[in-house]
C-alpha positions in Angstrom: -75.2 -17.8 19.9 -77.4 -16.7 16.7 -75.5 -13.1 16.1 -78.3 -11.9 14.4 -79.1 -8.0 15.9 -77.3 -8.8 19.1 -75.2 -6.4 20.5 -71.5 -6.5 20.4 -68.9 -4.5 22.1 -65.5 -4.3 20.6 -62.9 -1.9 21.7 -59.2 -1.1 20.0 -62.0 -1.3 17.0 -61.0 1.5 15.0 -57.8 -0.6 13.1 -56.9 -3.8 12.8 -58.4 -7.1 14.5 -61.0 -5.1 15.9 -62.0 -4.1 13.2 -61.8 -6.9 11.2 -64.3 -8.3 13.6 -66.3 -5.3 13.6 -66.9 -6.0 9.8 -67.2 -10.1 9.9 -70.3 -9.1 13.2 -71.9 -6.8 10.8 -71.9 -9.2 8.2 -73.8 -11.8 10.9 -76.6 -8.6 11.6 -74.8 -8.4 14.9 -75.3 -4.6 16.1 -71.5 -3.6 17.1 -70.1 -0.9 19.2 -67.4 0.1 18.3 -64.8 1.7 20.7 -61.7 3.6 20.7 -59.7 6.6 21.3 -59.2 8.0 17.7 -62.4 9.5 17.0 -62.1 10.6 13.5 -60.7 6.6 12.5 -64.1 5.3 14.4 -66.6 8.2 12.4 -65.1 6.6 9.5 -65.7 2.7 10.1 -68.8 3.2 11.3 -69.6 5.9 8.1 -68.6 2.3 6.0 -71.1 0.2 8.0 -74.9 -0.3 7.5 -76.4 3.1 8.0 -77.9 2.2 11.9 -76.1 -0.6 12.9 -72.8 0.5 14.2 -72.4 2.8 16.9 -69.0 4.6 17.8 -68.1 5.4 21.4 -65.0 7.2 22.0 -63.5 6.2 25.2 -60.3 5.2 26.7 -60.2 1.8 28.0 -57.8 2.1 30.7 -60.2 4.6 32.8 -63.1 2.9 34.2 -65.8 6.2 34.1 -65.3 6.0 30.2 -66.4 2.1 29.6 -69.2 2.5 32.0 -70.2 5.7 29.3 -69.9 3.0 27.1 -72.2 0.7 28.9 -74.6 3.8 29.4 -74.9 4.5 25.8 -74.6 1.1 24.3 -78.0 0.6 26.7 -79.6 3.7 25.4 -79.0 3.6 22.0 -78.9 -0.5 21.1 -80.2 -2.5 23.9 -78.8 -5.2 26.1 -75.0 -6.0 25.5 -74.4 -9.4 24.6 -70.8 -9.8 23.4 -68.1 -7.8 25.1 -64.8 -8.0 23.1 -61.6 -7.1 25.1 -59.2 -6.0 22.2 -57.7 -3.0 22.4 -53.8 -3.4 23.1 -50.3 -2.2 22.2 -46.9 -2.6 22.2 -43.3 -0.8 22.5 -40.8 -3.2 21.0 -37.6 -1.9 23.3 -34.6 -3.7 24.7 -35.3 -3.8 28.9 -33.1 -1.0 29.7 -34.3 1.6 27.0 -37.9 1.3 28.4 -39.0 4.8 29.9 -41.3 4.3 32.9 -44.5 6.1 30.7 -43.9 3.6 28.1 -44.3 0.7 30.9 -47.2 2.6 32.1 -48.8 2.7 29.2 -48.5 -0.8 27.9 -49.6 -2.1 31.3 -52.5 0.5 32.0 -54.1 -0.5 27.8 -53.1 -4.3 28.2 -53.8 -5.3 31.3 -55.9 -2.3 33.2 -57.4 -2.3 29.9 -58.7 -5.8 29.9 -59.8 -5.8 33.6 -61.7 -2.8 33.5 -63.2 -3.5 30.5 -64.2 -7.4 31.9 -65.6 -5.6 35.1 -68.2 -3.2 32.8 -69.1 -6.6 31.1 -70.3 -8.2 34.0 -72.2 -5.7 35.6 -74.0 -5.2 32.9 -74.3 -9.1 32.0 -74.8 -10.2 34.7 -78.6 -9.1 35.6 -79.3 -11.0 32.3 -77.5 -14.1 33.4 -76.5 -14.4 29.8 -73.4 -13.2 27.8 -70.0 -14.2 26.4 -66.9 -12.0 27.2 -63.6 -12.3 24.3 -60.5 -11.5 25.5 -58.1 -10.8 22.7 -54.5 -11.9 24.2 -51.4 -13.1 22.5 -49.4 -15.8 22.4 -46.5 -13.8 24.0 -48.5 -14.7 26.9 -46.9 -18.2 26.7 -43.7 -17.8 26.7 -40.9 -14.4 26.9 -39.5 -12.6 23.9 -36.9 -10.6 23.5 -37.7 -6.9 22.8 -41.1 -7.2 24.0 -40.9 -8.1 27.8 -42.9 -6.1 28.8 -45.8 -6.5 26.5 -45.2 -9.9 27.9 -45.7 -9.1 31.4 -48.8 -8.0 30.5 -50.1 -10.3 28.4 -49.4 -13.0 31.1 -51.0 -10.9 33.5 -54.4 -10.9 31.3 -54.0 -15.0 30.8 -54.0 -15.2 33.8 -57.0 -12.4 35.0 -59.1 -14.1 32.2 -58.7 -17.7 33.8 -60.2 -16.8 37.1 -62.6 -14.5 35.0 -63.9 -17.8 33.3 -64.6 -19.1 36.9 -66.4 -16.4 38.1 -68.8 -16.1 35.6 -69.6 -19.5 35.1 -72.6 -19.2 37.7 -73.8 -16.2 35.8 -74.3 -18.6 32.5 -72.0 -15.9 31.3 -69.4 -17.3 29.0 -65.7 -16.3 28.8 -62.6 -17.4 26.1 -59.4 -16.0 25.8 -58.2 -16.0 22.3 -53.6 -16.2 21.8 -53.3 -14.8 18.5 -49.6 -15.6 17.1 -48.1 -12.6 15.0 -50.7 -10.7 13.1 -49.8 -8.3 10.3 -51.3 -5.4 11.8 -49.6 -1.2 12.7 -48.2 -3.5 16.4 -45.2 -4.1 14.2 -44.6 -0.7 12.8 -42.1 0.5 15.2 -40.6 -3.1 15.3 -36.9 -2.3 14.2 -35.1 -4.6 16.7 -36.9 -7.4 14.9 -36.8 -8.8 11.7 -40.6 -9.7 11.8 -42.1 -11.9 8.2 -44.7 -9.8 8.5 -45.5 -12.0 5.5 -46.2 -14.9 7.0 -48.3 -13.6 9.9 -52.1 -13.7 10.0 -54.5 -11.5 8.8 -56.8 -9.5 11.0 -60.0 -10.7 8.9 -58.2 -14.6 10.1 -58.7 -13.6 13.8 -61.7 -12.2 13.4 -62.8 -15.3 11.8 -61.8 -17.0 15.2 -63.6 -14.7 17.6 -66.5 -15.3 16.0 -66.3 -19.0 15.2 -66.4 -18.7 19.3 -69.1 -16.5 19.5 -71.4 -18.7 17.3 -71.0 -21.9 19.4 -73.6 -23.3 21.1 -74.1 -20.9 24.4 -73.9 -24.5 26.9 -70.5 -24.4 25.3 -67.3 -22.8 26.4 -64.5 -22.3 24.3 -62.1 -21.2 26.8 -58.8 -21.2 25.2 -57.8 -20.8 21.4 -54.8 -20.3 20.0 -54.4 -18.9 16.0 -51.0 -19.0 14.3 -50.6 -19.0 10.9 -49.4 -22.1 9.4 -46.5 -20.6 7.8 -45.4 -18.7 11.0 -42.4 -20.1 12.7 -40.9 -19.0 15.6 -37.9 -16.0 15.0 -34.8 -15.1 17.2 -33.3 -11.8 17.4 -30.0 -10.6 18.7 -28.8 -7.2 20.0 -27.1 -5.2 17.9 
């Protein structure tokens, strides 16, 4: 796909990978929408961006009647969407008993809710144009359990697994669909990582898996990158013990 002024949808966009990407689209003369639910953070990427080409929705991703106000206005204001970029996720790093039933709410209704809904607003709006490319931003805790994070896991898997039968069902529709495992990324998901001793160091950049999303996004549209996986070279896998 030739990014040039097409439209791109990128929610969790107000921080970190998204917007990294939000930044490396605009660079391409993509158009991107950029969504999220801290307002002021959004008026302030989009204040950095070229003056008419970003446009900042507000919306929460885990309540359907807000993405399809993103659809609505997206439409209004920008045109046909033609990338829809599943990002927006986050994480409680607890051991399994000290989870409180809102925290596993809330990591399940963002993750995995998140992803669905978001995925369902893409199609309907792709799918009268028989053309598109859907990006759902995972993890590589989607591949295997980690301590202190099981329950991001559970979600995680739970997307992996949404996005393969999402592939399949948009096939047909010439609409295309990748999931992207990022391995640790040096973004705020660590901040409240104390049972962890996480080389935050080592870990990717944003601007790296931004570079991977579009990399995708730029293939040729009779191609389907349907599965990548980014880790930093100088990220090895790290054990942690109770204290």
């Amino acid at each position: 796909m030739n990014l040039q002024d097409q439209v791109c949808v990128i929610t969790g966009a107000a921080r970190g990978i998204g917007l990294a990407v939000a930044k490396s689209l605009t660079d391409r003369g993509a158009k991107p929408v950029l969504v999220d639910l801290d307002a002021a953070a959004l008026d302030a990427v989009v204040a950095s961006l070229p003056k008419g080409r970003a446009l900042a929705v507000t919306a929460d991703v885990s309540r359907a009647a807000d993405l399809e106000r993103v659809v609505a206005q997206t439409g209004a204001r920008l045109g046909e969407i033609a990338v829809w970029i599943n990002n927006a996720g986050l994480a409680r790093h607890r051991w399994i008993p000290d989870y409180s039933e809102a925290e596993i709410d809330l990591m399940l209704d963002v993750n995995l809710k998140g992803t669905i809904l978001g995925s369902q607003a893409a199609l309907r709006a792709m799918i009268p144009q028989r053309r598109g490319h859907i990006v759902n931003v995972i993890s590589t805790a989607s591949l295997r359990g980690i301590p202190s994070e099981t329950v991001y896991c559970a979600a995680k898997w739970g997307v992996r697994g949404f996005t393969q039968g999402l592939a399949e069902e948009a096939a047909p529709h010439r609409i295309r669909v990748t999931a992207l495992l990022p391995g640790g990324v040096d973004t705020a998901f660590w901040d409240d990582a104390s049972e962890r001793d996480a080389p935050r160091q080592l870990f990717l950049r944003p601007e790296q898996v931004a570079d991977g999303i579009v990399r995708c996004l730029e293939m040729d549209d009779s191609c389907v990158p349907r599965e990548l996986v980014l880790r930093s070279l100088d990220d090895a896998d790290f054990s942690v013990q109770p204290a």
